[in-house]
N, C-alpha and C positions, 0 to 999 in steps of 0.2 A: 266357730271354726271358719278360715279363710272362706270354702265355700260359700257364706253370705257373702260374701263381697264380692266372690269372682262373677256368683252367678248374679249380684244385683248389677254390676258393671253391663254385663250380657244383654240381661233384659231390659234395661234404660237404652241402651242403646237400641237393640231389637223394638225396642217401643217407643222411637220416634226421637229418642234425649241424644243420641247420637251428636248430632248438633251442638247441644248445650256442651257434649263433653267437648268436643273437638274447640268452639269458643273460648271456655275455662282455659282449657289446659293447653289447647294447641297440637289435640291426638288427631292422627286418622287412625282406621283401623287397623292399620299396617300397625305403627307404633305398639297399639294395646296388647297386640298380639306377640311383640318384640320384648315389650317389657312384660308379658306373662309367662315368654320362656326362662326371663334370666330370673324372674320371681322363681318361678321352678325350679332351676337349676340349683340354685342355692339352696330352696326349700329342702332339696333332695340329698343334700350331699352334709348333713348337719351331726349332731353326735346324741350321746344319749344322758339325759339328766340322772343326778347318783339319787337325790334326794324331792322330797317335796319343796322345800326350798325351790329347789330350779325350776322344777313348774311352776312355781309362782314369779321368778324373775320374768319366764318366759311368756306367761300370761300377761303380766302387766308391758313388758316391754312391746310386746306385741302389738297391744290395742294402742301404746301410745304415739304409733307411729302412723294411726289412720288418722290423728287431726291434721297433719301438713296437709291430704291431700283434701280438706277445705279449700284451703288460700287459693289466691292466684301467684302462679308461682311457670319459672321458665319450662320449656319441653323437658329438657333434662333433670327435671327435679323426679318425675314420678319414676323414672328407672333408678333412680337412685335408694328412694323409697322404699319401692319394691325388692330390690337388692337388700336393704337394711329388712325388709321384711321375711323375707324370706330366711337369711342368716339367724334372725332371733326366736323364729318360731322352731326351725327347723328338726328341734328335739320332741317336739311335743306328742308327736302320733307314737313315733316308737316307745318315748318315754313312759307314757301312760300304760303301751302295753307291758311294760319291765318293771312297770308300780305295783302292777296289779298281782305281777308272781310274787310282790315281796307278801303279801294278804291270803293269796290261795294256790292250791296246787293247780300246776296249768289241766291238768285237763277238767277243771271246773273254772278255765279262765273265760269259756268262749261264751255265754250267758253272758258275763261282767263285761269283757269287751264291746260284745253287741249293742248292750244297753247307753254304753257314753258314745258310742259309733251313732246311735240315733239323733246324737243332737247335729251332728252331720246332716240328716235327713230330715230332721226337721227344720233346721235352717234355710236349708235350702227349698224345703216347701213350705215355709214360713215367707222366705225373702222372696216370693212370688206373686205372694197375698199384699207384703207390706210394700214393695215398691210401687205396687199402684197408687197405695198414699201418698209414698215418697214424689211418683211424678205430678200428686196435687199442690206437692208444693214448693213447685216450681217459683224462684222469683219473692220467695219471704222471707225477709231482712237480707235480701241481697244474694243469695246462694238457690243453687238448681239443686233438685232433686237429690242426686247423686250425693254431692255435699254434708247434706243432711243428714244423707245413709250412715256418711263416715264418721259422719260428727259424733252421731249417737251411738254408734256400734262403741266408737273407739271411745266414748266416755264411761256405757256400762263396764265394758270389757276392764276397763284399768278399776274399775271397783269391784267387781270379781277376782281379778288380779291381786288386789290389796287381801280382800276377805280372807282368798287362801292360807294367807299365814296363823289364823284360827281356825281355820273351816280340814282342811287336808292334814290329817294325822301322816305323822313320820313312819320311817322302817318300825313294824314291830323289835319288841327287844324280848329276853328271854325275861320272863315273871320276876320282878323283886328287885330288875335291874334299870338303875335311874341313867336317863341319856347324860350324855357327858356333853355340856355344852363351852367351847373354847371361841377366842377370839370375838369377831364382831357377831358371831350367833346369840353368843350373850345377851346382846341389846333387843334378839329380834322375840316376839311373843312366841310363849310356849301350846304348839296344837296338845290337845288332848289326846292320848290312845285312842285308838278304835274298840279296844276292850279291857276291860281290866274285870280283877278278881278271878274266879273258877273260871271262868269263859275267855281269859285270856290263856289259861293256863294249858286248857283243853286246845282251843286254836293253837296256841305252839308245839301241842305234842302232834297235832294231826298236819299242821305243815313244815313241820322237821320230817317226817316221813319222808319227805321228795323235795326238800330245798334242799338245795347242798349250797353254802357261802365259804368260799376259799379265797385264800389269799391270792392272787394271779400277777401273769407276768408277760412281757410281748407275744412271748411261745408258746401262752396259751389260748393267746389272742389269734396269734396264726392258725393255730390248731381249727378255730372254728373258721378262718376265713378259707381254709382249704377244704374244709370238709362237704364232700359232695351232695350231701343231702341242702344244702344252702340254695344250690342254683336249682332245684325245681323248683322250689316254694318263689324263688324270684321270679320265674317265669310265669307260676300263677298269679300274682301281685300283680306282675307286669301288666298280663292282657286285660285284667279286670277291672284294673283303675285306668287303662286307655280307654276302653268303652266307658265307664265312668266319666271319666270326663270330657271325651266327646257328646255324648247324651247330654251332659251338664250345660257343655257352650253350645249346644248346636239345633237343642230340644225347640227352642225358639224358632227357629230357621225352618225344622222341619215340620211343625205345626204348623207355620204362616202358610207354607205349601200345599198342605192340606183346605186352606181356605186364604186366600191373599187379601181378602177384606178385614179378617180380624184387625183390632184393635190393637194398640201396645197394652192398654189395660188388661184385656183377653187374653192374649197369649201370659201375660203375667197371672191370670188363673188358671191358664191351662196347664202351666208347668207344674203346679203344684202339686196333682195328684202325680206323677210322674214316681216323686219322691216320697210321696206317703204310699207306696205300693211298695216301694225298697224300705220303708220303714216296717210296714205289716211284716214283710218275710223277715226281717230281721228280730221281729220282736215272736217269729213263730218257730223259726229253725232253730235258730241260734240255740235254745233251750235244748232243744232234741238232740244238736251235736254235741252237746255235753254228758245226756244220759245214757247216747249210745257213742263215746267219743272213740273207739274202737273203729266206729265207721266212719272218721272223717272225709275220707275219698267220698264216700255217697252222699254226703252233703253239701259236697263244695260241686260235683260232679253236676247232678240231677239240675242246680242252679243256673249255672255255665250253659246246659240244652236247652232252659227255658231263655236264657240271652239271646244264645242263635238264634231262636224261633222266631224272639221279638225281632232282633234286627234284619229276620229273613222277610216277617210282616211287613215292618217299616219299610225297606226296599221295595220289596214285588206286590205288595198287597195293595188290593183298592183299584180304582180308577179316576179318570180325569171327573166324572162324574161322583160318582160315592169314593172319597181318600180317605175316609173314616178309619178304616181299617190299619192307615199307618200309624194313626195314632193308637190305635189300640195293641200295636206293637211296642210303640215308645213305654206302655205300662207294661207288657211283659218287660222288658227289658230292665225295668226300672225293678221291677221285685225278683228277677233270679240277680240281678247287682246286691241285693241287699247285703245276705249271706255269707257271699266269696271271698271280703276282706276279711271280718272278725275273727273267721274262720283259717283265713291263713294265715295271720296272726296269732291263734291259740295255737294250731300246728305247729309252728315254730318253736312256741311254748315249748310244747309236750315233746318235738325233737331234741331241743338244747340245754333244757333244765339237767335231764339224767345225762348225759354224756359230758358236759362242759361248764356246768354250774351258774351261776350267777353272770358271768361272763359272756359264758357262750347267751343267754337269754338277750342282755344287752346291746351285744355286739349283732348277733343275728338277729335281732326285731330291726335296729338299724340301717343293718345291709339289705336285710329284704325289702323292707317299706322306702329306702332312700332309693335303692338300684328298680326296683319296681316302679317308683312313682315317675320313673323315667319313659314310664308311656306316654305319662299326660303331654309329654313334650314332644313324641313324635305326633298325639293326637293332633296339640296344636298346629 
């Protein structure tokens, strides 16, 4: 997920590579910060994939677009980039949650959400671990650190990208009934089901219960964008991915404070429990809000008090002398973050599935997570 990138760009620079980028490329930090809005802005404003198919367009075109930022290449290439990058990923968060109702009924979607939401988290307390490498290898066959990030992100990526078209099973279809493949689908390989025999049969009768797929039309499109229950869940999205990604860019900055000698290596490991603490809660609630999905307010709730807490830590907590304590903010913070997305996510689910069908899911995972992700931009 973009996350390794934004946050490895963060921490190269926080770790001394600043430099190297601003040489490369010709960035200051003004710039980076200029082209991670309009990266956002696009990222946010994008549509929703019909099929597996288009996660996998979106997969592959995505990663293909991190080798330019190898090269040496003018200022203006990497807003351009970024703009290109943002545009092509743009369906992918919503998408995946609108995949996942076509497989189960939403309120046993917030377990499945949470679980590919961690590779989010792990990424990004991955990319903390591995850019120490990355700044080892600074100046090998000609290219810094950074470089390297991109090169290799963007080369797995476009080979997971391809994989998908065997790996990701289509929309289920009703038992007995073979996909109708027209046009250039023809040429492209056929995924296997997710089930077949008795176990497909049984799966379809228990998610026909609460799928409803209807034909639709503008007006019923309208229908969900007027529908008032859309703008709370926006507003929880909103405040939750601005702290998200403040913590993301800024975790660096506020551990150096905590100690001004650290290293860039250092702070590149200190970041990383940050996100394997949003990982724990994620792989511990998550579950819960599904068995007791009745009480999703108390789960997204109870999270959100542990945030404050953190960033009440992080502020007032500690001294000039002992600052430990802000850090031990940054990990509350980091694990009531876990939660709060997958969770508004399923919500959404479980509101728009029964009222507005396959559409309202679509459209509202869309509008939530695009108009929400609109924090990260005031964060910036």
């Amino acid at each position: 997920m973009t996350k390794n990138e934004v946050a490895g760009e963060r921490v190269q620079a926080d770790g001394g590579h600043g430099s190297d980028r601003d040489g490369e490329m010709g960035l200051g930090e003004v710039d980076v910060e200029r082209i991670e809005k309009v990266y956002r802005f696009t990222h946010h404003s994008g549509y929703v994939p019909k099929t597996s198919r288009s996660l996998v367009k979106i997969t592959a075109n995505n990663d293909q677009l991190f080798g330019p930022f190898t090269s040496s290449a003018p200022p203006s290439a990497p807003i351009l980039l970024r703009l290109l990058l943002g545009i092509v990923i743009a369906g992918m968060w919503p998408g995946m949650a609108y995949y996942l109702t076509l497989f189960y009924p939403p309120s046993r979607t917030g377990k499945r959400i949470g679980q590919y939401f961690t590779a989010a988290q792990v990424s990004a307390a991955v990319v903390g671990l591995v850019s120490a490498g990355f700044q080892e290898m600074d100046g090998l066959q000609g290219l810094v650190g950074f470089q390297w990030m991109f090169l290799l992100y963007g080369i797995v990526g476009i080979c997971v990208g391809i994989s998908l078209l065997w790996w990701l099973p289509d929309r289920p279809l009703p038992p007995g009934e073979a996909p109708v493949r027209t046009g250039w689908h023809k040429w492209l390989p056929q995924s296997r089901p997710a089930l077949t025999g008795e176990d497909a049969l049984i799966h379809y009768e228990d998610l026909t219960r609460v799928y409803r797929r209807s034909q639709w039309t503008l007006k019923d499109l309208w229908h969900v964008v007027v529908d008032w229950r859309l703008w709370p869940l926006f507003v929880m999205y909103f405040g939750v991915v601005g702290v998200g990604i403040g913590v993301q860019n800024y975790a660096t900055v506020i551990i150096r404070a905590t100690n001004p000698k650290l290293t860039g290596i250092q702070l590149s490991l200190l970041s990383a429990p940050i996100w394997i603490m949003d990982l724990i809660a994620i792989l511990l609630v998550t579950p819960l809000s599904d068995r007791f999905h009745h009480h999703r307010a108390l789960f997204f709730s109870i999270p959100v008090c542990i945030q404050i807490t953190g960033l009440l830590m992080t502020t007032y907590a500690g001294s000039p002398s002992h600052p430990w304590p802000r850090y031990g903010g940054l990990l509350l913070v980091g694990f009531g973050l876990g939660p709060t997305v997958p969770i508004t996510m399923t919500w959404t689910n479980e509101i728009f599935q029964p009222r507005h069908g396959e559409v309202g899911v679509a459209a509202a995972a869309a509008l939530v997570s695009g108009l929400g992700n609109l924090g990260s931009i005031l964060t910036t």
